[in-house]
C-alpha positions in Angstrom: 42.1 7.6 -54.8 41.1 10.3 -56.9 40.6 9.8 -61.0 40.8 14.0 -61.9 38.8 14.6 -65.4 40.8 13.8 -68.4 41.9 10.8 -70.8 44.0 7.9 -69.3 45.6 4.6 -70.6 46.0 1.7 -68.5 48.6 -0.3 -70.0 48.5 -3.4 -67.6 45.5 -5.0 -65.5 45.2 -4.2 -61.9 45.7 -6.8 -59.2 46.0 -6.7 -55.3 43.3 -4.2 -55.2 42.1 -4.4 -51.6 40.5 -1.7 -49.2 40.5 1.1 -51.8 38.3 3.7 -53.3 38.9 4.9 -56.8 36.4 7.2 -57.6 35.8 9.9 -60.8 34.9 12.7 -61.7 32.1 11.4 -63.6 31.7 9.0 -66.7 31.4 11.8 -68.8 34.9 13.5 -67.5 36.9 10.6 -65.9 37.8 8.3 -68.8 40.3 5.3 -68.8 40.9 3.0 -72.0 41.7 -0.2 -71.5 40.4 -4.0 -72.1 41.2 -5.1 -68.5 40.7 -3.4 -65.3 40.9 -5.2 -62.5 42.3 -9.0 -63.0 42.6 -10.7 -59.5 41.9 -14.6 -57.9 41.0 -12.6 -54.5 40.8 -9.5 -52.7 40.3 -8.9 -49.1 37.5 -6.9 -49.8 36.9 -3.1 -49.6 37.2 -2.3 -53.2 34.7 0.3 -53.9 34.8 1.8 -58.1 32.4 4.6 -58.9 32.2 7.6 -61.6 34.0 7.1 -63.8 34.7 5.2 -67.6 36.5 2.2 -68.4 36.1 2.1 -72.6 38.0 -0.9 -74.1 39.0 -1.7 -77.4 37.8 -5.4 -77.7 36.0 -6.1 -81.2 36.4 -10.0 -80.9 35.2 -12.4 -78.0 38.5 -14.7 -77.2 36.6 -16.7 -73.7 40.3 -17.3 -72.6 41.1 -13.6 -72.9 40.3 -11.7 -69.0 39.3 -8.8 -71.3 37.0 -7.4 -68.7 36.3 -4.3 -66.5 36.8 -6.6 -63.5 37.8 -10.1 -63.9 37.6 -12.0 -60.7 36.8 -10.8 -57.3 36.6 -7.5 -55.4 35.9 -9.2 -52.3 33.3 -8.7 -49.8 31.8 -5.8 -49.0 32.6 -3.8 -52.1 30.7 -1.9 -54.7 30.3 -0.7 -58.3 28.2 2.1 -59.0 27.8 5.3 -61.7 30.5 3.7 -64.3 30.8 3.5 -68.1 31.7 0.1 -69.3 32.3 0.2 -73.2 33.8 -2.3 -76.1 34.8 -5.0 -72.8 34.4 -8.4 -73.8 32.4 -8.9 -70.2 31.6 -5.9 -67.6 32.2 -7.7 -65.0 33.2 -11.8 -64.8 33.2 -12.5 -60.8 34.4 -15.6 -59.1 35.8 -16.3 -55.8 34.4 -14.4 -52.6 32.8 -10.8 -53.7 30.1 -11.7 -50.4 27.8 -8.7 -50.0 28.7 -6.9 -53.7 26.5 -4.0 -54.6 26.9 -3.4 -58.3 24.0 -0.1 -58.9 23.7 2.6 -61.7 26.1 2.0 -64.2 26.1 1.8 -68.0 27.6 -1.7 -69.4 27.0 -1.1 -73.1 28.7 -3.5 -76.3 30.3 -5.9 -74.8 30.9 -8.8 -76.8 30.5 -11.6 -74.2 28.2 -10.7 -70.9 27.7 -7.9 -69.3 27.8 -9.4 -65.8 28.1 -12.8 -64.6 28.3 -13.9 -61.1 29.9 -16.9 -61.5 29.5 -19.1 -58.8 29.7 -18.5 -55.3 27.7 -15.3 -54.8 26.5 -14.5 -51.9 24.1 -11.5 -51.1 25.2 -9.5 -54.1 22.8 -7.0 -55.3 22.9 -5.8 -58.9 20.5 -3.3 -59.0 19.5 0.4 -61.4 21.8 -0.6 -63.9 21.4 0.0 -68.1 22.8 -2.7 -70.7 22.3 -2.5 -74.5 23.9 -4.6 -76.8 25.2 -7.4 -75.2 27.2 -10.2 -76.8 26.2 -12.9 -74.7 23.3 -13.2 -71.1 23.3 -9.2 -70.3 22.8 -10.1 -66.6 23.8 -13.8 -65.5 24.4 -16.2 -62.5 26.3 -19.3 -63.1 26.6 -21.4 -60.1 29.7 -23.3 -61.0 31.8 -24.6 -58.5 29.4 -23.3 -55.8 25.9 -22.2 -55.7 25.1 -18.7 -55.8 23.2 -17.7 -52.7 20.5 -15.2 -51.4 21.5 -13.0 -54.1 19.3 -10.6 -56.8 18.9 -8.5 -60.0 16.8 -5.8 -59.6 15.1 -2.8 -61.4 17.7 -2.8 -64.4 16.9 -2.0 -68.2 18.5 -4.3 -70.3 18.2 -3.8 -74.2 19.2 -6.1 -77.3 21.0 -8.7 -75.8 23.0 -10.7 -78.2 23.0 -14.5 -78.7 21.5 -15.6 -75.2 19.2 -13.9 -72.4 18.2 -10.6 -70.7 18.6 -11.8 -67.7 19.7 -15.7 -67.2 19.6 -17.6 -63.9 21.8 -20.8 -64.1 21.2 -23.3 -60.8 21.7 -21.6 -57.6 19.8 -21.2 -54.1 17.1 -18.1 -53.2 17.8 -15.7 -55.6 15.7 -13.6 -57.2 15.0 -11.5 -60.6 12.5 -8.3 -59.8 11.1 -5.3 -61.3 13.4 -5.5 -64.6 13.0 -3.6 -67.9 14.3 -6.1 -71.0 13.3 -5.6 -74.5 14.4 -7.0 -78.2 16.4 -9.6 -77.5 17.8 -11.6 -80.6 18.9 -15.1 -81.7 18.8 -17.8 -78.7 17.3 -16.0 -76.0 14.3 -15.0 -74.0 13.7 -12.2 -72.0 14.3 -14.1 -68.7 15.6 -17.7 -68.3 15.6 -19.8 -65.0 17.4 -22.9 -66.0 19.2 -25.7 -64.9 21.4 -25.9 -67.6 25.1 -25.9 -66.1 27.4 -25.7 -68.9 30.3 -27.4 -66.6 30.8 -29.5 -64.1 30.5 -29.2 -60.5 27.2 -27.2 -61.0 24.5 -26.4 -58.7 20.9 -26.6 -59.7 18.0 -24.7 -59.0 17.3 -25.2 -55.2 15.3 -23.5 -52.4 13.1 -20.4 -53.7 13.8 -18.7 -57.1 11.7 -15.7 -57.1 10.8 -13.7 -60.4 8.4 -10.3 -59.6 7.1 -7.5 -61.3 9.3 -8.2 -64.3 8.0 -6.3 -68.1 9.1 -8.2 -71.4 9.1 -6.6 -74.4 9.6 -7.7 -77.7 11.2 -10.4 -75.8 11.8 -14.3 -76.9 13.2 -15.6 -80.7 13.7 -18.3 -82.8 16.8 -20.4 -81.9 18.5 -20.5 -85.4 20.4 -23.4 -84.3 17.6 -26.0 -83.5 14.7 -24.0 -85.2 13.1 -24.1 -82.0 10.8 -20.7 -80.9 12.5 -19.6 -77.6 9.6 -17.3 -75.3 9.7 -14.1 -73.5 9.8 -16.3 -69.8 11.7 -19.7 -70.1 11.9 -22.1 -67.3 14.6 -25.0 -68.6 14.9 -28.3 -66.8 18.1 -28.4 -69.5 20.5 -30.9 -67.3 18.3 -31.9 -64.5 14.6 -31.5 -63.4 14.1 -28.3 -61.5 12.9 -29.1 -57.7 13.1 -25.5 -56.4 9.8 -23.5 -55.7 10.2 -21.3 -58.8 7.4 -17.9 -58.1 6.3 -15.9 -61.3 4.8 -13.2 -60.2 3.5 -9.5 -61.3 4.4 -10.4 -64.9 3.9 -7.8 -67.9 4.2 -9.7 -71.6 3.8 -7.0 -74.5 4.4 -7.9 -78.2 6.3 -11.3 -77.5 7.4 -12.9 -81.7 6.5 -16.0 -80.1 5.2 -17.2 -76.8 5.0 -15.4 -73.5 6.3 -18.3 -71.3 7.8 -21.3 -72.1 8.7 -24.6 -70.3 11.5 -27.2 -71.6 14.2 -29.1 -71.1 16.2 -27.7 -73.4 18.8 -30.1 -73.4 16.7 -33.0 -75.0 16.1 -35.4 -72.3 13.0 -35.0 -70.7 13.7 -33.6 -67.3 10.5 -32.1 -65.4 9.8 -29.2 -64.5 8.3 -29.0 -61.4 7.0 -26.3 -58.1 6.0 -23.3 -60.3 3.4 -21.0 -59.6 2.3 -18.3 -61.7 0.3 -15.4 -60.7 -0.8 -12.0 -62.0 0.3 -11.7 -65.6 -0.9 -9.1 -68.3 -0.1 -10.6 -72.2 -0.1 -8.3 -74.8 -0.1 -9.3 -78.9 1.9 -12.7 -78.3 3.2 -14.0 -81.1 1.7 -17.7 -80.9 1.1 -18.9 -77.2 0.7 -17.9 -73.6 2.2 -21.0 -72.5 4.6 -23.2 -74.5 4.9 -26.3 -72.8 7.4 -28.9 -73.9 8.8 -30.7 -71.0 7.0 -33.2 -68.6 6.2 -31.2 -65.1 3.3 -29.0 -63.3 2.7 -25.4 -63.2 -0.2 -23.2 -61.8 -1.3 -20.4 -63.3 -3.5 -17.8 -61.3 -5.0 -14.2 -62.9 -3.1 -14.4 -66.2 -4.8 -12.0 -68.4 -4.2 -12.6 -72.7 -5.4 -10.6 -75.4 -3.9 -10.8 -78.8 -3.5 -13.9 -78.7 -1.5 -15.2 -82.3 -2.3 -18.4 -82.6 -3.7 -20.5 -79.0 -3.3 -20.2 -75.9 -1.9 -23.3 -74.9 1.3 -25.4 -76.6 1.5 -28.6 -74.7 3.7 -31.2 -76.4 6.5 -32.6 -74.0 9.6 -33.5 -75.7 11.0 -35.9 -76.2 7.6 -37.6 -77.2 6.8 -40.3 -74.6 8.6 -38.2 -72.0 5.9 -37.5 -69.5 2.9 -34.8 -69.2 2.6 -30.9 -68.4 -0.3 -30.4 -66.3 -1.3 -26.5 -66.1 -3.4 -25.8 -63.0 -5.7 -23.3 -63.5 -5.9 -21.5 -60.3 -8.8 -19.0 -60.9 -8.7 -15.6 -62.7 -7.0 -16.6 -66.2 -8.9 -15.1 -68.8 -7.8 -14.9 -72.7 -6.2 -18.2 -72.8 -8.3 -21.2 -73.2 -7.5 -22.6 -76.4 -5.1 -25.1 -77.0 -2.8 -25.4 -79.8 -3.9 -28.9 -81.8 -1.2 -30.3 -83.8 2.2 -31.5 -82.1 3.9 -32.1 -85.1 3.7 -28.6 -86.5 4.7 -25.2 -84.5 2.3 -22.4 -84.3 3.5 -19.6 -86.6 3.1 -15.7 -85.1 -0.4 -14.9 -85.9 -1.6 -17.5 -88.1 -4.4 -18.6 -85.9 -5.4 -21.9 -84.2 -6.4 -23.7 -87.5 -9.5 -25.8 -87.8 -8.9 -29.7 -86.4 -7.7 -32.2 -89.5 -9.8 -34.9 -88.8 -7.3 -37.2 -90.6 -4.4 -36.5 -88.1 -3.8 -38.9 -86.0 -4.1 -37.1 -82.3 -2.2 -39.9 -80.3 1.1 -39.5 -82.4 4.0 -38.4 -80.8 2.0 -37.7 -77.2 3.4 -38.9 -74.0 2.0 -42.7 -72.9 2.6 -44.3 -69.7 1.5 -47.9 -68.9 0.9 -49.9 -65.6 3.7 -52.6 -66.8 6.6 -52.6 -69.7 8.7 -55.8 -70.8 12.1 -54.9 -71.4 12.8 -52.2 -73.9 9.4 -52.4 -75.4 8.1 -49.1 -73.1 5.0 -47.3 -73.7 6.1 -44.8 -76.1 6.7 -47.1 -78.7 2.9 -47.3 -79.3 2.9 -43.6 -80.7 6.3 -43.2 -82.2 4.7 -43.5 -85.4 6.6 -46.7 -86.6 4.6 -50.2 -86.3 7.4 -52.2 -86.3 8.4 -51.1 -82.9 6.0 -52.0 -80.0 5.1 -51.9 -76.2 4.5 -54.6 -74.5 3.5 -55.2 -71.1 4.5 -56.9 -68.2 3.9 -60.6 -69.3 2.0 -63.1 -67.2 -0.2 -60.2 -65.4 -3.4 -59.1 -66.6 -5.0 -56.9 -66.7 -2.7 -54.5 -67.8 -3.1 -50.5 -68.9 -2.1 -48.3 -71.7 -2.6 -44.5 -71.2 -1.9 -41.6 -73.4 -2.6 -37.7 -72.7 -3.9 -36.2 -76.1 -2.8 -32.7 -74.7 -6.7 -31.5 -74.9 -10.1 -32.4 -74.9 -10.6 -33.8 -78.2 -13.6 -35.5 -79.8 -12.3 -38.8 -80.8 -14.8 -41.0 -82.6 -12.0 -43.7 -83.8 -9.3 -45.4 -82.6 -6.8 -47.7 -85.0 -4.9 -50.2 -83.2 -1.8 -52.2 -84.1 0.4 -55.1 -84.4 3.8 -55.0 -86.3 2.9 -56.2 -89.8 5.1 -58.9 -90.3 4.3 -62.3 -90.7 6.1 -63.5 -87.8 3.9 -62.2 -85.9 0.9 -64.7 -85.6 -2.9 -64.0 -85.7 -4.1 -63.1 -82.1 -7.3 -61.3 -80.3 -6.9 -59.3 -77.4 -9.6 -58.3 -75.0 -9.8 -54.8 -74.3 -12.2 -52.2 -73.0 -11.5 -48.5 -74.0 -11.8 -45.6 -70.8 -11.2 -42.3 -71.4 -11.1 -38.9 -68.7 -10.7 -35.2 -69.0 -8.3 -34.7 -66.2 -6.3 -37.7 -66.0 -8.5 -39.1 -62.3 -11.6 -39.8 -62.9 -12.4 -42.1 -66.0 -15.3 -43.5 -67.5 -16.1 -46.7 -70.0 -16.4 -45.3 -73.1 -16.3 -48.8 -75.5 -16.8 -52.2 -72.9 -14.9 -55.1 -72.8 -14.9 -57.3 -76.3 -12.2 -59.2 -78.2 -10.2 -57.8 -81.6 -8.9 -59.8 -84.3 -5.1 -58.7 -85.6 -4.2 -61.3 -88.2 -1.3 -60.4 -90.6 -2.9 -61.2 -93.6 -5.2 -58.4 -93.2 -2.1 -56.2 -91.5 -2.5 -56.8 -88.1 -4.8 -53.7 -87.0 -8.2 -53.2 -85.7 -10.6 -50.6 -85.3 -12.7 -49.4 -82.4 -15.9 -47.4 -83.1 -16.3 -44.8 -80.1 -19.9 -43.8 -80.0 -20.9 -39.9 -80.8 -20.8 -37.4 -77.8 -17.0 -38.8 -76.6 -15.2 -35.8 -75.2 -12.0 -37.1 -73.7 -7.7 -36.1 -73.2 -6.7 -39.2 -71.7 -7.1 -42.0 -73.4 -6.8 -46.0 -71.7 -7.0 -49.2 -72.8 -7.5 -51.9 -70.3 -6.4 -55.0 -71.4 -7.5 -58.2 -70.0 -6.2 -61.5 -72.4 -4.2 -61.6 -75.5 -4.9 -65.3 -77.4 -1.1 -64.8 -79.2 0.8 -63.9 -75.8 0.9 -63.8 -72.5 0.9 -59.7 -72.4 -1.1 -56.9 -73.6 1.0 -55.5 -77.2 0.1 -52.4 -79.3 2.9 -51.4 -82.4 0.6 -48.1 -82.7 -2.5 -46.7 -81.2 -3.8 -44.0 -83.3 -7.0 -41.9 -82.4 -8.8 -39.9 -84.8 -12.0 -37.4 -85.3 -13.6 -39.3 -88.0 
């Protein structure tokens, strides 16, 4: 079907488009005004749309509105390609079966919701050579509600100033992949790219099988989330809802001029989920605002030939969140190089360019860092001993010494005291417990740093004791082995605190 050049209305949606070719006379020439295209539940398939514009007249995002160029599904084996999408609330918002879609050099510009979103049960769709500026929502997005998106992939598209979330977003699915993209300025509550698990509704489908991202460029990409305060970076992997198990592969990455960090890894949703199977390799960062890597959720990631300069503030952020919730472990894998340093002080977040500021050797390094422990009674878990209040505590597994306390300083630090305690009240009776203090630089191999000897809590002197470490300690994990406990049948700590000084 042929659209000839000239100005059209289209005063009602489409539907029961099947096995049909609409094509233009160009977006410049073939022009049709309307807020929604194509609404449809299903469509054999067939449906191929090309040259021509589709401006709307949306200027307020309604979700329950279908004001979209297509809204629903084209069905397999169709395509999109050399269209003008204008003032839509989404470009296109697919669901159902549009198996095999090729969606390729069109213009999606001002929408004020998404500009695509494969919504669940995509399978082989390429979205490829496409431009997108000013998007209200993720520019490009899949959302595998309902079912997984499969085997599907974004690829060599320019995105621009996307709006209130991501460039490009990746939400649960299986084998899809994000390569050779173009993004720049994003704004409030995105980053550049974001492979997440953070499903939004139920039934979702996480992360699963191989996410691959490659030869991606970033710029200007990653902001301050106004909502929680939180600095969002260019590259964000989110365990939000659930750990991510999938082999995610970062790959061919170029970082320039980041306001914050250049990748980031967090569980966005507050409860700790890891972050697990990715592998990072060949990355050039360029003028980050604070970090290469901000790490904030418990998980392992291995970073090969990542080049930094202009580095703001450190190179590494590693502070899991919640506190207590488990470690990050970066691998280095050989050819980083710009990078090193390592961002001191949880409780503060690097600002852009301010520097990694000289160690306050009156902060305590232990507070707020993630503890485990070879045995907890009840609710009283390891985390308790860093949480900065000493009227909580942990205590171990009664009746079987010796028992362990562990926590991961985040870096090599030079700790010359350690302050431990009781809770303060006089219920609790004077006691010694028999410790010996270990400490390692990789979490394996540890070493005796203070041996075996007995310390005095007694709340008239409010139940805490010190422990001398002698000069030359160098350590990030820090144990205590604990052996008796004259008040108790269990090893108890209300705070641990390690200091510089």
């Amino acid at each position: 079907m042929w659209i000839p050049p000239g100005d059209y209305r289209l005063t009602s949606s489409l539907n029961g488009v099947q096995n049909v070719t609409l094509q233009g006379a160009g977006s410049w020439h073939s022009v049709v005004h309307t807020s929604r295209f194509i609404d449809q539940s299903s469509s054999s398939g067939g449906v191929h749309l090309k040259d021509f514009a589709v401006i709307g007249e949306v200027t307020e995002r309604v979700d329950s509105n279908p004001d979209n160029f297509v809204n629903g599904s084209l069905g397999p084996g169709s395509s999109v390609s050399g269209m003008w999408l204008q003032h839509l609330k989404v470009g296109l918002w697919l669901t159902g079966n549009n198996d095999n879609l090729v969606v390729e050099n069109n213009r999606i510009l001002d929408t004020t919701a998404d500009g695509l979103n494969l919504n669940g049960n995509a399978r082989g769709v390429r979205v490829r050579n496409n431009f997108l500026r000013n998007n209200g929502d993720d520019a490009l997005a899949m959302w595998s509600l309902y079912s997984p998106d499969t085997n599907s992939s974004f690829e060599s598209n320019t995105i621009s100033q996307p709006n209130l979330a991501n460039g490009i977003a990746i939400y649960g699915g299986t084998d899809l992949a994000v390569k050779n993209n173009l993004i720049s300025d994003t704004n409030a509550l995105g980053s550049g790219i974001a492979i997440s698990n953070q499903k939004f509704l139920d039934p979702f489908s996480p992360l699963a099988g191989t996410i691959t991202v490659s030869g991606n460029t970033l710029v200007r990409a990653g902001a301050m989330n106004p909502n929680w305060q939180h600095p969002m970076g260019a590259l964000r992997v989110d365990s939000y809802d659930s750990a991510i198990e999938a082999n995610v592969s970062i790959t061919g990455t170029t970082i320039t001029d980041s306001p914050y960090s250049a990748f980031e890894f967090v569980s966005g949703g507050g409860h700790g989920y890891a972050t697990k199977n990715v592998t990072v390799d060949g990355a050039t960062v360029r003028n980050t605002g604070t970090v290469v890597v901000q790490a904030e959720s418990q998980g392992a990631a291995k970073f090969s030939n990542v080049q930094a300069t202009g580095v703001g503030a450190a190179g590494i952020y590693n502070c899991p969140y919640p506190a207590g919730s488990g470690t990050f472990t970066l691998t280095d894998g050989g050819g980083n190089a710009g990078w090193s340093s390592t961002w001191g002080d949880c409780s503060a977040w690097p600002q852009p360019g301010q520097g990694n500021p000289d160690p306050d050797p009156t902060r305590n390094l232990a507070k707020g860092r993630p503890a485990t422990a070879t045995g907890s009674q009840d609710v009283y878990t390891p985390g308790k001993a860093v949480d900065g209040d000493a009227s909580t505590y942990w205590e171990s597994t009664n009746n079987a010494f010796p028992q362990a306390w562990t926590v991961d300083l985040g870096s090599s630090q030079a700790v010359r005291r350690l302050v431990l305690k009781l809770p303060p009240a006089t219920a609790w009776q004077a006691r010694t417990q028999t410790l010996s203090v270990q400490g390692s630089t990789d979490g394996s191999a540890y070493s005796t740093v203070v041996a075996s000897q007995g310390y005095r809590f007694d709340p008239a002197t409010g139940n805490t004791a010190t422990v001398t470490l002698p000069s030359g300690t160098n350590l990030r994990y820090l144990k205590l082995n604990v052996t008796a406990n004259t008040g108790w049948p269990a090893a108890q700590f209300s705070e641990v605190e390690a200091y510089l000084s």
